[in-house]
C-alpha positions in Angstrom: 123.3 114.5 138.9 124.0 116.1 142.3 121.3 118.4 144.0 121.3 121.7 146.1 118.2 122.8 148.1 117.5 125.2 145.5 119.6 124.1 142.0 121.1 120.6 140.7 123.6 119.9 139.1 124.8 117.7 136.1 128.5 117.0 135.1 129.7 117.1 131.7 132.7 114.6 132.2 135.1 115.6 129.6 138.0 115.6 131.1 140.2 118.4 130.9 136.9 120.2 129.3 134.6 118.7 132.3 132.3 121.3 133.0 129.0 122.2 135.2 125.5 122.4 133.9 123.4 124.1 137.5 119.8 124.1 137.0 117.7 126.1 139.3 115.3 129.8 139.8 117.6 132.5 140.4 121.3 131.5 139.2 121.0 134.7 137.7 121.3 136.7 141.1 124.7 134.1 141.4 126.1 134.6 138.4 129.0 136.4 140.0 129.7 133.4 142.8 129.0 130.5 140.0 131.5 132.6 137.0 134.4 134.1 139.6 136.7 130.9 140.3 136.5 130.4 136.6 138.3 134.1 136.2 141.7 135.2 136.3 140.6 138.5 136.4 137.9 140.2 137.2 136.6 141.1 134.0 134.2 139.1 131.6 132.6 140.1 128.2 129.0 139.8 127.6 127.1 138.9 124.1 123.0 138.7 124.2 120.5 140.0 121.6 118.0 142.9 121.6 114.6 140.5 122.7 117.2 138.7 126.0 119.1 142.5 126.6 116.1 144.5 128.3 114.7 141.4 130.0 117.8 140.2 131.9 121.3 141.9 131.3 121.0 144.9 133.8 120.1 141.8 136.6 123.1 139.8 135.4 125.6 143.2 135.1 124.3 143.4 139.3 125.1 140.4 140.0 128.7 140.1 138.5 129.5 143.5 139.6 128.1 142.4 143.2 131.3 139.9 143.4 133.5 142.8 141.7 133.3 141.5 138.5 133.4 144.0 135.6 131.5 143.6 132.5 131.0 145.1 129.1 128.1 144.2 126.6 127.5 143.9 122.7 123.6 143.6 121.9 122.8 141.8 118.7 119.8 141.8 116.9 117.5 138.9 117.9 116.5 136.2 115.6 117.5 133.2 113.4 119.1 135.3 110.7 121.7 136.4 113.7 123.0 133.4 113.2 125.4 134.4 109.7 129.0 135.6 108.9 128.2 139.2 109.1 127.1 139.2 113.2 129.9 136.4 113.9 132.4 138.7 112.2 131.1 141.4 114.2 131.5 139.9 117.9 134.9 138.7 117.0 135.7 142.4 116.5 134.1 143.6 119.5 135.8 140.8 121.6 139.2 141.7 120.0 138.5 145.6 120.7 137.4 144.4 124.1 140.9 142.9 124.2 139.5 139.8 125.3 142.7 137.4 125.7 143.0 133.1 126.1 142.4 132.8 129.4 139.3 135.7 129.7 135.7 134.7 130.0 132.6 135.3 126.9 129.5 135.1 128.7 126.4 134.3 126.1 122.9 135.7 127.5 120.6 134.3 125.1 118.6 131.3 123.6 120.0 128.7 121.2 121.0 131.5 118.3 123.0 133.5 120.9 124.7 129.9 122.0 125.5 129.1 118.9 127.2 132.3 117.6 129.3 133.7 120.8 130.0 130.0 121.2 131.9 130.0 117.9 133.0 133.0 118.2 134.7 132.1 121.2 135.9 128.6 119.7 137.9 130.7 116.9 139.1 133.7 118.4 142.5 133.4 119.0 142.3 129.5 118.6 139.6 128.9 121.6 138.8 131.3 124.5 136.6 129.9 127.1 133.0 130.9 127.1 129.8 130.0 130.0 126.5 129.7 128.8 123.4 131.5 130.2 120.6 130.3 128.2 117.3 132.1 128.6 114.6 129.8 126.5 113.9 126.6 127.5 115.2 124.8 124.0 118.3 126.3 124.9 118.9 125.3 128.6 117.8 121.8 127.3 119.5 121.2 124.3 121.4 123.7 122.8 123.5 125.0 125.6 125.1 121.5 126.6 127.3 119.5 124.5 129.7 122.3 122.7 128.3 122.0 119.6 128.2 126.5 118.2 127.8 127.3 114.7 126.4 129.0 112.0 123.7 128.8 109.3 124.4 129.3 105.1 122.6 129.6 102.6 122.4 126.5 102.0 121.0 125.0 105.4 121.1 125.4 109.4 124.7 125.0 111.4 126.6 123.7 108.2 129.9 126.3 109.7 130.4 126.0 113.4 133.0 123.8 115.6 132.5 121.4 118.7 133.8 124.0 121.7 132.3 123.3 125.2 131.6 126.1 127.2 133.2 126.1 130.7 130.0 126.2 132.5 126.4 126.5 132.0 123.5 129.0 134.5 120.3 127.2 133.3 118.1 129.9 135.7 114.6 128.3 134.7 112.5 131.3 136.7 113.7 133.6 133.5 111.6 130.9 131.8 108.3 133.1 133.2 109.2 136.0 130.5 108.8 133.5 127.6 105.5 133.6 125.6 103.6 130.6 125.7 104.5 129.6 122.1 108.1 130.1 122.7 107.9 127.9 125.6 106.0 125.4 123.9 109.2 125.2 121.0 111.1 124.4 123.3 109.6 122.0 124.7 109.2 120.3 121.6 113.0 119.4 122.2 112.0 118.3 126.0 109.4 115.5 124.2 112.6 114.6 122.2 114.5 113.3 124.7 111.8 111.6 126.3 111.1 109.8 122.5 114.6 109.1 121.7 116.1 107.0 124.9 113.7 107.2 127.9 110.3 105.5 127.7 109.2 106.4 131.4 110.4 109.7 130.7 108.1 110.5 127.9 105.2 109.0 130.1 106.2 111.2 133.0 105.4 114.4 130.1 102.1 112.9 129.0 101.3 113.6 132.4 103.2 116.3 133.6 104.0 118.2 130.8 100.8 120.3 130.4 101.6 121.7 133.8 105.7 122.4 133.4 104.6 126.2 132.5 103.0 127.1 135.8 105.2 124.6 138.6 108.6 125.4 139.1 109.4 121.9 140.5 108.1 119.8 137.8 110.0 122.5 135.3 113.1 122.0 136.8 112.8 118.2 136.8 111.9 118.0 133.1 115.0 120.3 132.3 117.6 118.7 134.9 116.2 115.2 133.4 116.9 116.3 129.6 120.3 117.8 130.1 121.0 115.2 132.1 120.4 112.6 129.3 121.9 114.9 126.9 125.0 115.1 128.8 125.4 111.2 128.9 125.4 111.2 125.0 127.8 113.8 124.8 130.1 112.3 127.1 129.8 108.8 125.1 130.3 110.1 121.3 131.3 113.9 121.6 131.8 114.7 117.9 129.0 112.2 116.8 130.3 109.9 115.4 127.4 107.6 116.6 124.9 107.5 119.2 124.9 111.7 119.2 123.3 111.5 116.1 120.0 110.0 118.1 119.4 114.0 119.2 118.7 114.6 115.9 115.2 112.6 116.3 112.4 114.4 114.4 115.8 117.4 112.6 116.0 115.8 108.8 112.1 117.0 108.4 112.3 119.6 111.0 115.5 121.5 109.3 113.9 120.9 105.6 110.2 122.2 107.0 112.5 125.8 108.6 113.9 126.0 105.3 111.2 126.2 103.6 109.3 128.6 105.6 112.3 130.4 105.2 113.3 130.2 109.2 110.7 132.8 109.9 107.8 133.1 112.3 105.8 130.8 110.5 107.8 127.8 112.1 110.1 127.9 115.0 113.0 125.0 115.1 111.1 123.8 118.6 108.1 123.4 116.6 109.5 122.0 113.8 111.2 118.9 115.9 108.0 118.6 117.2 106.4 118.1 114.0 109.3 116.2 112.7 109.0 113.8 115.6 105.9 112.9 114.9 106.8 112.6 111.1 110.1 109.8 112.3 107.6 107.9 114.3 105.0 108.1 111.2 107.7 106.7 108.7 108.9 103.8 111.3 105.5 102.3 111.9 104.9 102.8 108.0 108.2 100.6 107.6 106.8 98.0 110.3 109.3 99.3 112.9 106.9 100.0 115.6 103.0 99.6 116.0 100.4 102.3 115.2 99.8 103.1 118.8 103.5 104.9 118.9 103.1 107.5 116.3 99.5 108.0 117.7 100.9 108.5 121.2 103.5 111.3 120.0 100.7 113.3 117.7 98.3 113.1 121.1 100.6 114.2 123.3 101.8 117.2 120.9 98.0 118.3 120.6 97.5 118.3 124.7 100.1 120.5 124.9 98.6 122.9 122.3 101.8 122.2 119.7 101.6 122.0 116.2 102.1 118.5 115.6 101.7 117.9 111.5 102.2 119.5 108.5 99.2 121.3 108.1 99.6 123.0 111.2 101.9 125.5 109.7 100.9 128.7 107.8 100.8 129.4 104.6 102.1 127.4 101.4 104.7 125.0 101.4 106.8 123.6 98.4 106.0 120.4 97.0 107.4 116.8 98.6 110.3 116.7 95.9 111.6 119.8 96.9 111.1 119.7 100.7 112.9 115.6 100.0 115.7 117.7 98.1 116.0 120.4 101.5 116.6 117.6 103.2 119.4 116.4 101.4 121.7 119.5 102.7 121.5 118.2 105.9 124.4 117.2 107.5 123.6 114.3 108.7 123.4 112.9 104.2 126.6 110.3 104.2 128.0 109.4 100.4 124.6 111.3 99.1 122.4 109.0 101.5 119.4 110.7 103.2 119.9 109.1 107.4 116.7 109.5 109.7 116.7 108.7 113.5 114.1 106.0 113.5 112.0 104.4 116.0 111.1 100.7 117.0 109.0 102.1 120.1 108.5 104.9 122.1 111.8 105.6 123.6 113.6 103.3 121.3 115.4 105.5 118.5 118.5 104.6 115.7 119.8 106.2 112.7 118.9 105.0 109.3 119.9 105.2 106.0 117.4 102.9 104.6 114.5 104.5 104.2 112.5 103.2 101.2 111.8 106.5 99.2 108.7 105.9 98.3 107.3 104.9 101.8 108.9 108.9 102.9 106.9 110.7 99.6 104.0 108.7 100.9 104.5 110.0 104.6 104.8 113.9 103.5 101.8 113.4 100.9 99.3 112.4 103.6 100.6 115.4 106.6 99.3 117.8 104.2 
């Protein structure tokens, strides 16, 4: 991790795909200095969604066109349901009409649905064009926007169609952070907690005390976000196409996926909010199966509730299906090997691994009392 007065930044090294993640207020106004040595013309093609569009892409169109960079935009509609054939279909055809070639530039303007989509779209059209990240939400700048992973959802469960394409850079502006509304900062920082819960014991204890305040001090924000790309980076680097220790990002996602399914990715549950709860869940099932003490799974659900997060089941709206069928959800998930449910696991705060021997009973018993 290097720093500038103002940014820092963390290296993705991937060797002939090595690429930049800056972290700082106001990359925006640089976009055109940080994208420009990456161009062999001066031309680049835009992709954000209708909620991002009004709040940021006339600033970023300044900036580019400040270092003579021209730029034209397709708007999307926002939302999880973005994230589908029809709307990837549709930004292929726009970049192909845009006559975007191999060695061009997609820029995505967005949070993590935005990322995911113009991120595959730019990993299949014409077999891999290069594409920079500007993520807009926090869960974005600290997750979603690093590691190359861009996808789709089906109808049959979250990113099951995508491909591992990294972007060429990555403008993590965290002042755009101020136009999010409290909950959908909170989300995201359900995947901040993650990281903190997964590999970094000192980092989680850092949150419990500095979290609450991350909304209103730019300094502590940009700590928390260069600290969890930077651990994120470090995975990636180690087991790109997880094949092993990237799986450990998925703490808290086999309940967090089943719980967005069944509230049918809506409102009612955001996928920050459902790690959250699912985090809490993986530490509930571990001390359950004698991996950790009691004092772990009471730490995460505390912490959760300072920072005014749902944090259990009954925290979200409205009914939800029975345990059998949200225990059958789960089993789309892609992390199920030969038909075997796999949960990141913990034997402490901050000491995660992946699973596939979870007792069932002890996991019906787990869902039955979060209700």
């Amino acid at each position: 991790m290097t720093s500038h007065p103002e940014h820092v930044t963390v290296h993705v090294p991937l060797g002939d795909r090595a690429y930049d993640v800056r972290i700082g207020a106001g990359l925006i106004d640089r976009a055109g200095a940080e994208i420009a040595p990456l161009l062999r013309r001066s031309r680049v093609a835009i992709v954000t969604d209708d909620t991002v569009g009004p709040l940021h892409l006339k600033h970023l169109k300044g900036a580019l066109a400040a270092d003579g960079i021209v730029s034209e935009t397709l708007v999307l509609p926002s939302g999880e349901a973005t994230k589908s054939w029809p709307h990837l279909t549709a930004c292929v055809e726009w970049l192909l009409e845009q006559r975007v070639e191999r060695r061009d530039v997609v820029v995505a303007l967005g949070g993590g649905v935005i990322g995911d989509l113009v991120g595959f779209a730019a990993a299949i059209l014409r077999r891999g064009v290069r594409f920079v990240q500007i993520p807009t939400s926090l869960l974005a700048q600290v997750d979603s926007s690093v590691g190359g992973k861009t996808g789709i959802n089906s109808q049959h469960g979250k990113n099951l169609i995508g491909a591992f394409h990294q972007p060429s850079l990555v403008l993590a502006d965290i002042a755009v952070l101020d136009t999010l509304s409290p909950r959908d900062f909170l989300a995201g920082y359900g995947e901040v907690a993650k990281y903190g819960l997964l590999g970094d014991a000192d980092f989680f204890e850092w949150l419990e005390d500095a979290g609450p305040r991350l909304r209103g001090d730019m300094a502590l924000r940009q700590h928390a976000v260069a600290h969890s790309v930077a651990m994120k980076a470090g995975i990636v680097t180690r087991d790109e196409t997880e094949q092993g220790e990237r799986a450990l990002l998925n703490l808290g996602h086999t309940f967090g996926h089943a719980l967005e399914s069944a509230t049918g990715y809506s409102n009612r549950l955001l996928h920050g909010e459902g790690v959250a709860i699912g985090c809490a869940l993986a530490f509930d099932l571990s001390a359950r199966m004698g991996l950790c003490s009691q004092e772990a799974p009471s730490r995460v659900l505390a912490h959760l509730r300072d920072m005014g997060m749902p944090a259990a089941i009954r925290d979200i709206p409205g009914r939800l299906p029975d345990d059998a069928a949200l225990i059958a959800l789960m089993g789309q998930d892609k992390k199920v090997v030969d038909g075997r449910l796999r949960f990141v696991l913990a034997r402490g705060i901050g000491e995660a691994f992946v699973s596939d021997g979870v007792p069932p009973e002890t996991l019906k018993a787990v869902l039955r009392d979060a209700r």
